[in-house]
C-alpha positions as CSV (number, residue, x, y, z in Angstrom):
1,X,117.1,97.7,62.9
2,X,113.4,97.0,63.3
3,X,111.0,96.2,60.3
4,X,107.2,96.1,60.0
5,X,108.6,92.1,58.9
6,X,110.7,91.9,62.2
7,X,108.9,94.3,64.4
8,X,110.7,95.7,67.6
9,X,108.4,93.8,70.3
10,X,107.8,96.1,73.7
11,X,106.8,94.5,76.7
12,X,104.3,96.0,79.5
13,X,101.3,96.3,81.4
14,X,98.4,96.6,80.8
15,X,97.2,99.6,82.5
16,X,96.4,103.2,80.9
17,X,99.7,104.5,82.3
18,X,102.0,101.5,81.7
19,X,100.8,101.8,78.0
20,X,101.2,105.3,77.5
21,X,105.2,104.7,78.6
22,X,105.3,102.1,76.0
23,X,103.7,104.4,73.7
24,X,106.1,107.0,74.4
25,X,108.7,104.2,74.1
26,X,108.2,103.7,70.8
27,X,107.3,107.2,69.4
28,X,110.9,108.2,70.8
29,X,112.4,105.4,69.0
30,X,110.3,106.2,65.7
31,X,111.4,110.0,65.6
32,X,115.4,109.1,66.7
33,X,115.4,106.5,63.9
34,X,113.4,107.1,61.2
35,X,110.9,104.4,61.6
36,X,107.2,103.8,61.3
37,X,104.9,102.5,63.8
38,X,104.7,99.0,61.6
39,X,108.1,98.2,62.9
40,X,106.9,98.3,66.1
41,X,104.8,96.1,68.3
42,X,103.2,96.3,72.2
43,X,103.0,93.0,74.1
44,X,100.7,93.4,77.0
45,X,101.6,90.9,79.8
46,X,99.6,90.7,83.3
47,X,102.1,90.9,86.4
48,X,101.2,89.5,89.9
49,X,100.5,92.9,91.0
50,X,98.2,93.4,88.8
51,X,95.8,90.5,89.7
52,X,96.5,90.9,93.5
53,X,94.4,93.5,94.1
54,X,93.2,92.6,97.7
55,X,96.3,92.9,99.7
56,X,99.0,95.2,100.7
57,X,101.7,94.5,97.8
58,X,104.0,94.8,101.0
59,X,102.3,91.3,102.0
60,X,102.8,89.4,98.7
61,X,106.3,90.5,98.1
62,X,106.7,94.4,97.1
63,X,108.6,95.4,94.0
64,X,109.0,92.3,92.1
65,X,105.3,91.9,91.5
66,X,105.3,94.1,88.8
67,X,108.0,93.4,87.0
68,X,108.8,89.4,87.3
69,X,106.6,88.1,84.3
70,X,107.4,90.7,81.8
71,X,111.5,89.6,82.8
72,X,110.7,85.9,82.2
73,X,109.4,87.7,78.8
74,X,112.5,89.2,78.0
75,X,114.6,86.2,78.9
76,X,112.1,83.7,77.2
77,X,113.2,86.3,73.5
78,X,109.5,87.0,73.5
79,X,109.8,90.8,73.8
80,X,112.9,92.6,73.1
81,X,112.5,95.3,75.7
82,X,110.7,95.6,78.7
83,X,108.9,99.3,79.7
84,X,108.9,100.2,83.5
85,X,107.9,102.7,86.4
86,X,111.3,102.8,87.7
87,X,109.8,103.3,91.4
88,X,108.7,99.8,90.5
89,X,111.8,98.3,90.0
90,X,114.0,96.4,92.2
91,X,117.7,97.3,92.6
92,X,119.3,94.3,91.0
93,X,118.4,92.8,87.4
94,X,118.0,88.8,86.8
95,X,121.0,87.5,85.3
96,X,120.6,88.0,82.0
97,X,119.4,91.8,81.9
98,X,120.4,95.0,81.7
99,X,118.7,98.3,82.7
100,X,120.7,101.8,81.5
101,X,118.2,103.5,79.2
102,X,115.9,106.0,80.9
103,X,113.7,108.7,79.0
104,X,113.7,112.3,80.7
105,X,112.4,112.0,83.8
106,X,108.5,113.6,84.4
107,X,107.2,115.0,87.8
108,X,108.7,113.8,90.7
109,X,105.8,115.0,93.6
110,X,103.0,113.6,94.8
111,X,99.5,114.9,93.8
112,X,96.9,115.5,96.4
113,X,93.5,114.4,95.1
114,X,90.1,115.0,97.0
115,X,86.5,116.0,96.1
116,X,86.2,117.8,99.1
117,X,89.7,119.4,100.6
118,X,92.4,121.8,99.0
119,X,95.5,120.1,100.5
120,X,96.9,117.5,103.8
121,X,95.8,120.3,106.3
122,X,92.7,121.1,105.3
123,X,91.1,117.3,106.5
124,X,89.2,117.3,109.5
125,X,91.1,115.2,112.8
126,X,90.3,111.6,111.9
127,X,89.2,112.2,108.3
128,X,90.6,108.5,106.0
129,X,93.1,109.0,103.7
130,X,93.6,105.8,101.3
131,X,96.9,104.7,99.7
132,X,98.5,101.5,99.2
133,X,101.9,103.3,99.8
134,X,104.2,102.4,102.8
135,X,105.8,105.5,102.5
136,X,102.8,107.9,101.9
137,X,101.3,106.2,104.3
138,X,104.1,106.8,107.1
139,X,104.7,110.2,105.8
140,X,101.2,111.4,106.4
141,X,101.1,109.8,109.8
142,X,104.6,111.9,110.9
143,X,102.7,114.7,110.3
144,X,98.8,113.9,110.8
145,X,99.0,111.3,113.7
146,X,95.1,112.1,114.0
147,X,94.4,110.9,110.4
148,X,93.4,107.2,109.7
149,X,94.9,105.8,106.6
150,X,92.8,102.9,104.3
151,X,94.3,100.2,102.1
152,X,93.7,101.8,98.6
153,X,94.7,100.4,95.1
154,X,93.6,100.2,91.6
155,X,93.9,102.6,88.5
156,X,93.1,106.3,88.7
157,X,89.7,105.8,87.9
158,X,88.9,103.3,90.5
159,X,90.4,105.3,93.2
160,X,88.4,108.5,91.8
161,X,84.8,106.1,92.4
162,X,86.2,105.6,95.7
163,X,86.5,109.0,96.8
164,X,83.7,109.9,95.6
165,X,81.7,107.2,97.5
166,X,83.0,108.3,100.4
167,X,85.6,105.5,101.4
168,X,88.3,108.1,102.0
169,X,88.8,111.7,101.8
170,X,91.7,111.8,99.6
171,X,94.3,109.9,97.9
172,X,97.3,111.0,96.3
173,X,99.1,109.4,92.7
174,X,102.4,110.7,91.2
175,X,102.2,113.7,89.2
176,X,104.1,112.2,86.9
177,X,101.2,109.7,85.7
178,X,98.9,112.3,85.8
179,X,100.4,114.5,83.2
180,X,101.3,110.9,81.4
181,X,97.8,110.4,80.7
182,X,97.0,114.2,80.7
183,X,94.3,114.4,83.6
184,X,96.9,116.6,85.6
185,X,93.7,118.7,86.2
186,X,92.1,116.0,88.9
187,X,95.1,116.7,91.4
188,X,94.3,119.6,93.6
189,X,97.7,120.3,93.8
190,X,100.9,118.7,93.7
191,X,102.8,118.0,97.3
192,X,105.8,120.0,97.8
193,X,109.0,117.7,98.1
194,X,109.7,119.8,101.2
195,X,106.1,118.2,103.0
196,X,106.5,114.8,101.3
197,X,109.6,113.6,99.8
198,X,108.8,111.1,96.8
199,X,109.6,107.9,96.4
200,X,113.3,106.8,94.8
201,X,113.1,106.8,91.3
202,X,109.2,108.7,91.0
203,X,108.8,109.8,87.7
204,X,111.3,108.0,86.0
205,X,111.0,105.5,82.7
206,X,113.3,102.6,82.2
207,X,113.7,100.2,79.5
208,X,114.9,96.7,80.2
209,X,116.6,94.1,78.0
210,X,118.7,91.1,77.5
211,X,122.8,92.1,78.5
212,X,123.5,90.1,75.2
213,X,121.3,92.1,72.5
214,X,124.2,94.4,70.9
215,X,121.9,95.9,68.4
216,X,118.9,96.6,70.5
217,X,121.3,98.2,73.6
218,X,122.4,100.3,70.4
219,X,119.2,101.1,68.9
220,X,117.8,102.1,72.7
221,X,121.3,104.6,73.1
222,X,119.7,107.3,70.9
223,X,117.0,107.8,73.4
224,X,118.8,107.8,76.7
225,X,118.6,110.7,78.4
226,X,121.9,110.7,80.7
227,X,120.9,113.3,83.3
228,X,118.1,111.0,84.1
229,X,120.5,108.2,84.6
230,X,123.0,109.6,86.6
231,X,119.8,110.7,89.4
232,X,118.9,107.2,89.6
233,X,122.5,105.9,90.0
234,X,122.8,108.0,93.3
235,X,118.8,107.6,94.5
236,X,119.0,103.2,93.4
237,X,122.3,103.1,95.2
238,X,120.8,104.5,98.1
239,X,117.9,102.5,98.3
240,X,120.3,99.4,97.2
241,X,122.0,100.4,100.9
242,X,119.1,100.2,102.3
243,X,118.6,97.3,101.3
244,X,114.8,98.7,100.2
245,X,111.7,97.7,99.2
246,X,108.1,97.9,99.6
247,X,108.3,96.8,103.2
248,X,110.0,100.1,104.6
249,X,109.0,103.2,104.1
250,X,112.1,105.2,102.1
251,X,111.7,108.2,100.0
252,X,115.2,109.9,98.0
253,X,115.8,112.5,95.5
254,X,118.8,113.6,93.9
255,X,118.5,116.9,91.6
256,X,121.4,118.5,89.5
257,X,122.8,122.1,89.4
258,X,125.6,121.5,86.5
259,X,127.9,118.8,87.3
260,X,126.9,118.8,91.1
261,X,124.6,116.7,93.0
262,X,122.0,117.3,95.6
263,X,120.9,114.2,97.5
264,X,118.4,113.9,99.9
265,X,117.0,110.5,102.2
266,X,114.2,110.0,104.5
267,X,113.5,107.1,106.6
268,X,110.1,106.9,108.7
269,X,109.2,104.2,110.9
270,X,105.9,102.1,109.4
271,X,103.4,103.8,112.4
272,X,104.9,107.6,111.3
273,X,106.2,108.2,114.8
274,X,109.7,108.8,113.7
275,X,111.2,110.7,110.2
276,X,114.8,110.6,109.8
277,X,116.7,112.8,106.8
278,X,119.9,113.5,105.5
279,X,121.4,114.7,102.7
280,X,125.0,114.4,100.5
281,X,126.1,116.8,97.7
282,X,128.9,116.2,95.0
283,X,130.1,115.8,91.9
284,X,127.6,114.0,89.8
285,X,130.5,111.4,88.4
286,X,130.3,110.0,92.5
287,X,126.5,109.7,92.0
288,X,126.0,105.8,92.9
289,X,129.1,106.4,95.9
290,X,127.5,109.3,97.2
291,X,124.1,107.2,97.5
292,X,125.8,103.9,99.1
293,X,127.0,106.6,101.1
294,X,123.8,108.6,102.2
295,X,122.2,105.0,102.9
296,X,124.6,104.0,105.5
297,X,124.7,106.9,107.4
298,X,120.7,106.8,107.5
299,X,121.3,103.0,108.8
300,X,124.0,103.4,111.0
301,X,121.7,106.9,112.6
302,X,118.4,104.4,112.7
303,X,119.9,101.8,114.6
304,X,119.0,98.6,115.0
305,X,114.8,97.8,114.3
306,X,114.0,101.1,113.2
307,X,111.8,99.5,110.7
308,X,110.2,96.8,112.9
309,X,108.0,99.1,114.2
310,X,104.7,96.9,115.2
311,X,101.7,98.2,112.9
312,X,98.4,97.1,112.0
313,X,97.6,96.5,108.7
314,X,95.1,99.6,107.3
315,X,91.5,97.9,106.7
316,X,90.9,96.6,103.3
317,X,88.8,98.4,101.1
318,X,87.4,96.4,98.2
């Protein structure tokens, strides 16, 4: 058990949302143990992501950019757990960690933000949208082809000076962060899941650590929130099949009624000029089968170089 003399050490980023998941880390842990904030301590550690701030992440190497320091943290023992978007997250661990506790899941749309426009079809033919997001990017495309779409990155408040000098007309964030940092009021409105599917895993917190800490997997148990989990067995197993990352554009849900399952996939070409969507139901103890399954159905109806679509890169904004 944690001490303020042998404090519980939490790994992140630095940004305003990755610290408020750690902060909710710990609180969580506080309340289902007893403890006091002195037995707890936040590392902050800079991922590549983070300092590439120029590029497509799909350039430099997708998912793994924002997790890959803060894992040679955990395995180095200098955190004990590591805090994560799980729509960050690769599908397989480094040998040596574990991933199987997940706070209730936030949010799972998209949030349309814009000074100017209520929603997607109120922009004018050719109006910019900016997002850094393969699959935002091919979703909006399927169903503005007349829209141009600009490289956009940084934290909320960059993107907000952005819009408001004009560089695009809107942008959209997960909801999820939003209400995370409680400026839910600068979306317009969240996206319906029926207009833009959201990326696998949106909304989701997971907390990585080493497979050989017995006492800390323990100590993370009383905070696990199972329903959570069992979603993203069935949405990572499908983007596992799809062998997914931030080079294709994929998006998956899976929602519960009870013990059953509702799983939907989408698929898009890079350009937007094709959408593919299927969807499984079950019982929710098939939850990772029914998502290996969904994926290779989506696969095997894609065909060959369905996602070697030629596209230009969107113009760099800096």
């Amino acid at each position: 058990m944690p001490r303020p003399d042998s404090p519980l050490r939490i790994g992140t980023r630095g940004s305003p949302l990755a610290l408020a998941q750690a902060y909710e880390t710990r609180d969580r842990l506080m309340v289902a143990h007893g403890l006091s904030e002195d037995c707890f301590t936040i590392a902050v550690i800079k991922t590549s992501g983070d300092l590439i701030q120029d590029r497509p992440l799909s350039e430099v190497g997708g998912k793994g950019l924002f997790t890959k320091e803060i894992e040679e943290a955990l395995l180095a023992d200098e955190i004990d757990i590591a805090v994560h978007s799980m729509k960050d997250m690769p599908v397989d661990q480094p040998n040596g960690l574990m991933l199987d506790c997940y706070l209730p899941r936030e949010d799972v749309r998209d949030a349309f933000l814009s000074p100017n426009y209520a929603d997607l079809a109120a922009l004018p033919k050719g109006a910019k949208i900016g997002t850094s997001s393969l699959r935002r990017r091919a979703q909006i495309l399927y169903r503005r082809p007349d829209l141009q779409v600009v490289e956009f990155r940084g934290n909320v408040q960059t993107r907000l000076r952005k819009l408001e000098e004009g560089i695009a007309a809107c942008t959209f964030l997960a909801m999820a962060g939003l209400n995370r940092l409680g400026v839910a009021n600068l979306a317009r409105a969240p996206v319906d899941i029926n207009e833009m599917l959201p990326a696998v895993a949106q909304g989701a917190i997971g907390i990585e650590l080493r497979a050989d800490d017995v006492g800390t997997r323990l100590l993370l148990g009383a905070i696990h929130h199972a329903p959570t989990g069992q979603r993203l067995a069935a949405e990572r197993a499908f983007l596992r099949a799809l062998d997914g990352s931030c080079q294709m554009p994929i998006a998956g849900l899976a929602e519960l009624d009870g013990d059953q399952l509702h799983l939907r996939g989408e698929i898009l070409r890079p350009d937007g000029s094709e959408c593919l969507t299927m969807e499984h139901r079950g019982h929710v103890a098939d939850a990772a089968a029914m998502g290996t399954a969904l994926g290779e159905a989506l696969l095997a109806k894609a065909g060959p170089n369905f996602f070697n679509t030629s596209l230009n890169n969107p113009p760099e904004i800096p």
